[in-house]
Each structure stands twice: as structure tokens, then as C-alpha cells.
C-alpha distance (Angstrom), angle and dihedral (degrees) to the residues before:
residue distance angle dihedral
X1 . . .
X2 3.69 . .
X3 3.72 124.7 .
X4 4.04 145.0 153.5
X5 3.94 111.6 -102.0
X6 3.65 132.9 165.1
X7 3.56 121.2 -72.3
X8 4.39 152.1 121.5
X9 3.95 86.4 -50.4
X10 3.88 102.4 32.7
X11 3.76 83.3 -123.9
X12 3.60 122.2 64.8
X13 3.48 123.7 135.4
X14 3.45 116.8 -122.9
X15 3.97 128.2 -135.4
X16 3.52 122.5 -171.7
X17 3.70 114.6 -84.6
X18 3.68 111.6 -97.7
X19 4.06 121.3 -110.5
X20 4.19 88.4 -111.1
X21 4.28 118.5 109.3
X22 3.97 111.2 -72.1
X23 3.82 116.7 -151.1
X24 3.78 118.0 -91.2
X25 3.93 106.9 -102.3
X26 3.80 107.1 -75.8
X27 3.11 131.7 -114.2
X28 4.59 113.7 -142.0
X29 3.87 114.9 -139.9
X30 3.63 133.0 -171.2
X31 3.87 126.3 -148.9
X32 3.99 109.2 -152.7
X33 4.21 114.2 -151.3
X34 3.31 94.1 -171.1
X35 4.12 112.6 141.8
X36 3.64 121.5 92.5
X37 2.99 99.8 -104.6
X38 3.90 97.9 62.1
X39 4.00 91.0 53.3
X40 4.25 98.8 144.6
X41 3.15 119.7 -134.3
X42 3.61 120.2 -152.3
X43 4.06 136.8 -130.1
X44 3.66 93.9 -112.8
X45 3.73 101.0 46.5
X46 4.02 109.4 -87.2
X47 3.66 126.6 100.1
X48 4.13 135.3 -142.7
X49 3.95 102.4 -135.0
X50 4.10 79.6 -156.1
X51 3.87 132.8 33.9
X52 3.49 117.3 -160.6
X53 4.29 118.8 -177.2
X54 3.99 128.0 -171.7
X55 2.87 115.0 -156.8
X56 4.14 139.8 157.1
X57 3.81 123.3 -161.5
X58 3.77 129.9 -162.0
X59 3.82 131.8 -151.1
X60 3.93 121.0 13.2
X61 3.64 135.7 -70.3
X62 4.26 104.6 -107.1
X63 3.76 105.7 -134.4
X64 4.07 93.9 -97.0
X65 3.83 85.8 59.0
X66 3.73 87.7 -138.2
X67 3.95 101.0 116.4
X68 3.43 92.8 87.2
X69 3.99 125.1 145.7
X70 3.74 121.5 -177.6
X71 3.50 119.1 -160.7
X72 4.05 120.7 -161.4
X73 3.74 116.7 -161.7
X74 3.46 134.8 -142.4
X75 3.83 136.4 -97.3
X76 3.65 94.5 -66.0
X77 3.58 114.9 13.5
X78 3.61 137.3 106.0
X79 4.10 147.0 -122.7
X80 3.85 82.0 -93.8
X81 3.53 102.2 102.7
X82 3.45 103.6 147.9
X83 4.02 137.9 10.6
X84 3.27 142.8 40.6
X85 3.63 123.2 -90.6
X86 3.86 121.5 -116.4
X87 3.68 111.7 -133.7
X88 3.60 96.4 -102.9
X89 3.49 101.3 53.0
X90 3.62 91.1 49.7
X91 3.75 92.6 54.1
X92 3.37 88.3 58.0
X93 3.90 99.1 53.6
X94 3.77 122.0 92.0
X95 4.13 112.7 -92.5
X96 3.53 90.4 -100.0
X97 3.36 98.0 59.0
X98 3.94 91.5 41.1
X99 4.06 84.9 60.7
X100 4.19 95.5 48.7
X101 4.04 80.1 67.7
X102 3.66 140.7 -113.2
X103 4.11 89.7 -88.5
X104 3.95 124.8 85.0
X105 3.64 112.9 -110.2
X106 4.05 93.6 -123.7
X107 3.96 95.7 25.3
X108 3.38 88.7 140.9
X109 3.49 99.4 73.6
X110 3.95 107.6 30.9
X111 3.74 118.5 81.3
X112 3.82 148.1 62.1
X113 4.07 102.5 -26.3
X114 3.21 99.9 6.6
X115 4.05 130.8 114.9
X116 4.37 90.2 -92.3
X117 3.87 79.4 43.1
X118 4.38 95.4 -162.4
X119 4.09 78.9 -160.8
X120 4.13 79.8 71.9
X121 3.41 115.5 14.0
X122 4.00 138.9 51.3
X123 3.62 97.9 -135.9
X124 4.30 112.2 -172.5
X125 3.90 129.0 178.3
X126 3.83 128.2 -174.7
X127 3.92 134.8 -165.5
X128 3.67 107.1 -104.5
X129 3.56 110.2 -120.4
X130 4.15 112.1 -104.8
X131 3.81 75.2 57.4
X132 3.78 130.0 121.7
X133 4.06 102.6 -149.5
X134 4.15 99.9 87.4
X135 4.32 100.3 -59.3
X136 3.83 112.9 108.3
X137 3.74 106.1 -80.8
X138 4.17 138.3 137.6
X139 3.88 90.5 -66.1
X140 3.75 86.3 59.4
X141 3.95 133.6 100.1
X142 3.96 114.3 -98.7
X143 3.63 104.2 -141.7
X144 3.66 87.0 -152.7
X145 4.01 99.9 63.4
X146 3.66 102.0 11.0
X147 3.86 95.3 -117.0
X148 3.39 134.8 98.6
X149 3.76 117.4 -84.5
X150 3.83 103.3 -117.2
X151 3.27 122.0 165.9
X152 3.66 90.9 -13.1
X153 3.83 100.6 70.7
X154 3.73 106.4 119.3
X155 3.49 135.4 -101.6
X156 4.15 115.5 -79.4
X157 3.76 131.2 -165.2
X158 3.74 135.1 -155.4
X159 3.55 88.8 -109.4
X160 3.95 89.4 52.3
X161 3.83 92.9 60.6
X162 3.48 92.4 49.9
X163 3.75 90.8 50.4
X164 4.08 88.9 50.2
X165 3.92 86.2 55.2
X166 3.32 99.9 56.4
X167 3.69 88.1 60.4
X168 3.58 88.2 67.8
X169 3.82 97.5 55.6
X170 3.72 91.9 49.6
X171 3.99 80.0 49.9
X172 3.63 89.7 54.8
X173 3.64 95.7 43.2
X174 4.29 90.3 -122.6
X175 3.97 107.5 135.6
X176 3.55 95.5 -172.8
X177 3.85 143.3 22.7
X178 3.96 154.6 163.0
X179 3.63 100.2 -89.2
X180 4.12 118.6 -147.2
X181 4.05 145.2 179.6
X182 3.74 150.1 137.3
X183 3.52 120.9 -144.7
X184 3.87 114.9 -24.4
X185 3.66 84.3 6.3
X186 3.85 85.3 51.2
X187 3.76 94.5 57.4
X188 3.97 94.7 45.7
X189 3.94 91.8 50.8
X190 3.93 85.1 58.3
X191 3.54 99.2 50.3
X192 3.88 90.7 46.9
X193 3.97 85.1 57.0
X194 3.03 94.1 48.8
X195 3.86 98.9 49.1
X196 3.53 98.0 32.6
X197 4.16 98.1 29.2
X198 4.02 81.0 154.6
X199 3.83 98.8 61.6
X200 3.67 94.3 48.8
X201 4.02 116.8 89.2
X202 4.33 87.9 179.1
X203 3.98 137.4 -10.2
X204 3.29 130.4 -144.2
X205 3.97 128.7 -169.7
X206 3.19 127.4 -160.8
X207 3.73 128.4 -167.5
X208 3.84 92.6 -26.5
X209 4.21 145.1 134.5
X210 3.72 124.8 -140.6
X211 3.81 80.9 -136.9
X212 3.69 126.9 25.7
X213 3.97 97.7 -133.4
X214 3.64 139.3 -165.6
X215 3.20 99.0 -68.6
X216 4.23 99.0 54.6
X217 3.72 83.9 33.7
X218 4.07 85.5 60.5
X219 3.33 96.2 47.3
X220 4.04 91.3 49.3
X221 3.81 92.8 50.1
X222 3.79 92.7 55.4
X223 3.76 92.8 50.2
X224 3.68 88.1 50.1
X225 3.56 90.9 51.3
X226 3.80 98.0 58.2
X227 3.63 85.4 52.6
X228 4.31 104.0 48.2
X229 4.00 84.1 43.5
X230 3.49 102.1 51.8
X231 4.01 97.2 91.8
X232 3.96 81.1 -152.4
X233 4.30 80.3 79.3
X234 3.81 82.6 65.1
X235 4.12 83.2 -168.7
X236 3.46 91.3 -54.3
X237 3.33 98.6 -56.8
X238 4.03 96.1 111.1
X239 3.63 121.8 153.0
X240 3.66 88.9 -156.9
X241 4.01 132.6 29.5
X242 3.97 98.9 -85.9
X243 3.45 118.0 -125.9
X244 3.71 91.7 -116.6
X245 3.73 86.1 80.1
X246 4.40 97.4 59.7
X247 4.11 80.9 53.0
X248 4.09 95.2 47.4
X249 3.94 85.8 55.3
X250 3.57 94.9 50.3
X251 3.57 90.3 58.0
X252 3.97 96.5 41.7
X253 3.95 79.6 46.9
X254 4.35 88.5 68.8
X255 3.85 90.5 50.8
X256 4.18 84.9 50.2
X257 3.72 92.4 59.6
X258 3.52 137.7 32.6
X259 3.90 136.8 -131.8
X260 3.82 97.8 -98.6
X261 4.05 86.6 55.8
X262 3.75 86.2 54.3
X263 3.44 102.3 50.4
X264 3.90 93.0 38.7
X265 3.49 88.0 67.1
X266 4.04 114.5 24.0
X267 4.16 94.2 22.2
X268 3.84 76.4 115.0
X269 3.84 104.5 40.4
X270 4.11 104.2 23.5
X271 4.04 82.0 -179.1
X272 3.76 86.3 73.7
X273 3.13 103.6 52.0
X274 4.20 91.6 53.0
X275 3.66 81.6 47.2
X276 3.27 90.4 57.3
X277 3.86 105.3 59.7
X278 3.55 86.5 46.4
X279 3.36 91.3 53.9
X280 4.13 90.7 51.8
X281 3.86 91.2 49.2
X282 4.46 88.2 56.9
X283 3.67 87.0 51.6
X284 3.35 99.0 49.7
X285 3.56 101.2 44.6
X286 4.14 82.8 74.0
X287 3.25 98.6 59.7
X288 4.08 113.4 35.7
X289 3.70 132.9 49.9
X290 3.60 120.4 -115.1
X291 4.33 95.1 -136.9
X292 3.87 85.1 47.3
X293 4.07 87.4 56.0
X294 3.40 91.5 59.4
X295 3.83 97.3 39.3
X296 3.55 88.1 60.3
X297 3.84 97.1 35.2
X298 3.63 82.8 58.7
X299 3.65 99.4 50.6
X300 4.04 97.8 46.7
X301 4.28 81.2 58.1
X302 3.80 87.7 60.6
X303 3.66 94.1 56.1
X304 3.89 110.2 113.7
X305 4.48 111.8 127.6
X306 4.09 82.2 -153.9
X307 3.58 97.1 55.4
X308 4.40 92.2 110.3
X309 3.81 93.8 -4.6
X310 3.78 90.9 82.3
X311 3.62 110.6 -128.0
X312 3.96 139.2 15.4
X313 3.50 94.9 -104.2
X314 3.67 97.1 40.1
X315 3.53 94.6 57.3
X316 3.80 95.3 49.1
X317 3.58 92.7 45.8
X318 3.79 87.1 75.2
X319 3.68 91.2 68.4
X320 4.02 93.1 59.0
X321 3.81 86.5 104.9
X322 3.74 95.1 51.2
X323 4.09 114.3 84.8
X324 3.91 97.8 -131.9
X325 3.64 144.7 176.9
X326 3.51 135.1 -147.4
X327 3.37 135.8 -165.5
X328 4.34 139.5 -167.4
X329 3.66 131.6 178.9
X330 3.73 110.8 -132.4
X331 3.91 81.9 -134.1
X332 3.23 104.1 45.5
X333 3.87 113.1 131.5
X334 3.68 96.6 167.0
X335 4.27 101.6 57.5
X336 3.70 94.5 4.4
X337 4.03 119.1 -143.5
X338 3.70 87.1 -109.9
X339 3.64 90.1 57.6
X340 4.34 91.4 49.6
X341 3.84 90.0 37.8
X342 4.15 93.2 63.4
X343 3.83 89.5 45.6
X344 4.00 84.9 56.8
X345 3.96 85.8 46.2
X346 4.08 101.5 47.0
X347 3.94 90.0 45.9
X348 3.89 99.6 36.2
X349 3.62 94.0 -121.1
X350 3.45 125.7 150.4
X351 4.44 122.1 -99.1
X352 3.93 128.2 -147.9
X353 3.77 112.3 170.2
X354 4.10 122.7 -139.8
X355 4.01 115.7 -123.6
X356 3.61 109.8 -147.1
X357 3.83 140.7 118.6
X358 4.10 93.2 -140.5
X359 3.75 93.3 82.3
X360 4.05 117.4 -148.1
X361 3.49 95.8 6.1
X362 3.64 99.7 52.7
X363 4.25 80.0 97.9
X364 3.77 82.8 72.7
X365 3.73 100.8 32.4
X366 4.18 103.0 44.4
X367 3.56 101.1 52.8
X368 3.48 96.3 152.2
X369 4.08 88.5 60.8
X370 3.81 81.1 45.7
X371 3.76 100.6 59.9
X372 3.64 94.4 39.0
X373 3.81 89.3 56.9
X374 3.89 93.3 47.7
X375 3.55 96.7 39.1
X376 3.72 86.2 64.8
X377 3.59 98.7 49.1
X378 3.54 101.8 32.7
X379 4.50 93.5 52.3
């Protein structure tokens, strides 16, 4: 049986889990930067006096400390990869994080057997910072005033989150790894090749631009604009999520999909499928925060790999000496296969395309077509 559940996209479909090893229920840590001396300074000229990273790992460190896989997610997921949550440890989590769900967003392809085989390989993922799931972000404590930052937490850049995460390795004593992401997660695995090109044993992109164009950058700018005009945002100052937020993800939800999903499924009751989106925005609205949104929204719209590297193809050329991977979705309307096919092209990395009709999220939703594409590479 197939049927909608929780997860990065508010919409995947679920399919039974498969008869392989699951990961033993996981246990969320927190590393706290918090002397002086590691104040971070960020891209675009402001500073977090305090970094704080969830993360959760899976499998064990081999004694070389080189089996390392790090796993970026997208826009709005979470250091919960993989798992489920026992009770107590999901009492224990903020009530955003009790909302995402219990259930890893990419269970299905984490554990013993499976293509991040834990048998093998010490596989980690961290909130990006912006974030609202435990990583320093505007639901978080300023140090310097005592409140939460709000709408005042400073502007963050792709390049920033990759910076925070390699605070973590160093943290975990790991000097290199296999780097991997869809989406968001996509673009912040790039930029940590390319500033770190020699920490990273392979790459792998999933469902992601060099540059986030006019056409994501659109789609962003609407979704913040349901948000700043709802006078529930009150600035940013809200004392509840404004309802600005349930209408920004319906929009985000029609760059998610694609037409063909659409009319697979409402071609006979259109209603539905408005009903639908709607219905994705109310969900969401319980489990994000509204200032993170637009944090994030933000960052993704500072995503270009040229931007200081000189050209396109300059920039990509650095990754030449990386193995890497990456993959479109024929149906993609967000970050088109075109757009992931060139990146393959200017860094001589290797392309396998996605068949689906759910568009962007078919990265989340195929995951059979996903571990038959990484299996390959990653043997």
C-alpha cells in the first residue's frame, strides 16, 4: 500500500519498509562552540557569538576514521536521517522536532544492507544552521541579549553552512569523507567540495543547481512574500507561526511536484489537488518556524559556485579530482535535469537521471531508483 506520511517534503509517499536491517533508534547530539575564540563569522559580514550543531550519526567509525559519509539535507529537514525515535528521546526533543515525526526522513535507505550500509560506513547528518531542529538558528538564545534571535539573526549563505559543518568533522576527528545531498543539501555538498576539495574522498549531488536562478529565485520570493505580508509575522516578532507561512508552503509545494504528478492523481477531481497544497501548508505550519523559512529561503538565493571563482566552468573545474555523481529528475521543474546535467559536464563527473512523474521530490519518493544509482557509484 501506498500512502502520504510525514516527511522532508510534507508529501512523500510512503512504501513499506523493505525486509533489510533498519538502524537502531538514534540517539540526537548537539556540539556547543561556545568560547571566544570560536565566535563564526559569517560570508556576508555578521558573526554567531555561539554555534550550536545537531546532529545524529549511524554505524561506527572503522579505526582509520576514513568511512565517513556526510549527508546534507534539504530546505527543511532535520539531523534525523534515519530511525525511529523511542518514546523517550522524543519527549525530550523540542515541539518542533516532536511534529517532523518519529521516522528518519531517508530511512529507507540507511541501515544494515542498505546503499549507506551502517555495517560499513559511519554515516552523520547535521541541521544546517538558519534551521529550527537543535543547530543555532532564529529560535535560538543570543548570548549577547539573552533572547532569542528572531528576526534579527543574521544573514547566512550556502557557503556558510558548509563552513559550520566542517566544524563538526574536525569535532569528530574525521579529515575526510563521501560527501552527499538533494536539493538544499545538494547545493551545500558542492560548496563544501569546493572549499574543502581535500576532505572529500567522492561527491554526490542530488537534484541540485550550481546556481539557484531566476526561476527558483521566483518561486522563493513569492513564498517569502506570503510570509512578510501576513500582519500575523508582526516583523518577526510572532507569538505564534503566522499564517503566512501554511500559504508560502503551498506555493513551494508546486515547485516540489510537477504537472504529470498533478494530473495523475486529481486529472479527475482538480479540487483535490488545490486542496491538497493547502492541506501541505496546515501541516507544515506545526512543525517549522516562520523566521527560519526565510533564513533559509534566503540562503538557497545565494547559491552560485562562480560567485569569486570567476567563471562557471572555472569553478567546477576544481572538482575534476573529486569522483562525483550527479543526479536530475526528468521532471524536475524546480532545478531542471538540464541544469544538474551541465554541472556533471563542467566538473567531469558522472550523470544518472531520476524517472518519475513527482518532479523535485522524486529524490525522496523513488528510493529504489535512488539506491540503484548510488549503489553503482558508491561500490
Amino acid at each position: 500500500m501506498i500512502q502520504e506520511t510525514w516527511g522532508e517534503h510534507e508529501a512523500l509517499l510512503y512504501k513499506p519498509p523493505r525486509s533489510r536491517g533498519r538502524v537502531a533508534p538514534p540517539q540526537p547530539q548537539t556540539l556547543r562552540l561556545t568560547a571566544p575564540g570560536e565566535v563564526f563569522g559569517l560570508e556576508q559580514g555578521g558573526l554567531l557569538p555561539e554555534l550550536h550543531l545537531r546532529y545524529e550519526t549511524y554505524g561506527y567509525l572503522n579505526q582509520a576514521r576514513d568511512n565517513a559519509v556526510l549527508v546534507f539535507h534539504a530546505w527543511t529537514g532535520s539531523a534525523h536521517l534515519a530511525g525511529t525515535y523511542d518514546e523517550p528521546t522524543l519527549k525530550l526533543l523540542s515541539p518542533l522536532e516532536q511534529a517532523f515525526g518519529a521516522d528518519g526522513w531517508w530511512d529507507a535507505l540507511v541501515g544494515p544492507g542498505r546503499v549507506l550500509d551502517t555495517r560499513h560506513s559511519f554515516v552523520i547528518c547535521a541541521n544546517h544552521i538558519g534551521s529550527c531542529y537543535g543547530s543555532t538558528g532564529p529560535l535560538s538564545r543570543n548570548p549577547l541579549t539573552g533572547e532569542p534571535y528572531g528576526p534579527e539573526f543574521p544573514a547566512i549563505t550556502v557557503r556558510d553552512m558548509a563552513r559550520a559543518q566542517v566544524r563538526l568533522l574536525d569535532h569528530l576527528g574525521i579529515e575526510r569523507v563521501t560527501v552527499l545531498g538533494g536539493s538544499l543539501g545538494g547545493m551545500v555538498a558542492l560548496e563544501f567540495a569546493l572549499l574543502y576539495p581535500e576532505r572529500v574522498r567522492q561527491l554526490i549531488v542530488l537534484a541540485a543547481p550550481t546556481t539557484h536562478g531566476p526561476w527558483a529565485r521566483a518561486f522563493n520570493r513569492l513564498s517569502r512574500e506570503a510570509v512578510l505580508s501576513d500582519p500575523g509575522y508582526r516583523g518577526g516578532y510572532y507569538s505564534e507561526q503566522p499564517l503566512g507561512l501554511q500559504l508560502a508552503r503551498a506555493i513551494a509545494m508546486l515547485s516540489f511536484r510537477s504537472p504529470h504528478s498533478f494530473n495523475l492523481r486529481w486529472n479527475e477531481n482538480p479540487v483535490k489537488g488545490e486542496s491538497y497544497v493547502l492541506y501541505q501548508g496546515e501541516k507544515f505550519i506545526r512543525r517549522f518556524d516562520a523566521n527560519a523559512y526565510l533564513v533559509l529561503s534566503n540562503a538557497m538565493d545565494t547559491h552560485d559556485v562562480a560567485r569569486g571563482r570567476g567563471s562557471l566552468e572555472a569553478a567546477l573545474n576544481r572538482l575534476r579530482s573529486i569522483p562525483s555523481l550527479w543526479v536530475g529528475i526528468d521532471t524536475d521543474v524546480l532545478y531542471t535535469a538540464a541544469e544538474v546535467r551541465l554541472g556533471a559536464l563542467l566538473s567531469g563527473g558522472e550523470y544518472r537521471e531520476i524517472q518519475s512523474p513527482h518532479g523535485h521530490d522524486a529524490f525522496l519518493i523513488e528510493t529504489d531508483q535512488v539506491e540503484e544509482i548510488l549503489t553503482a557509484f558508491l561500490r
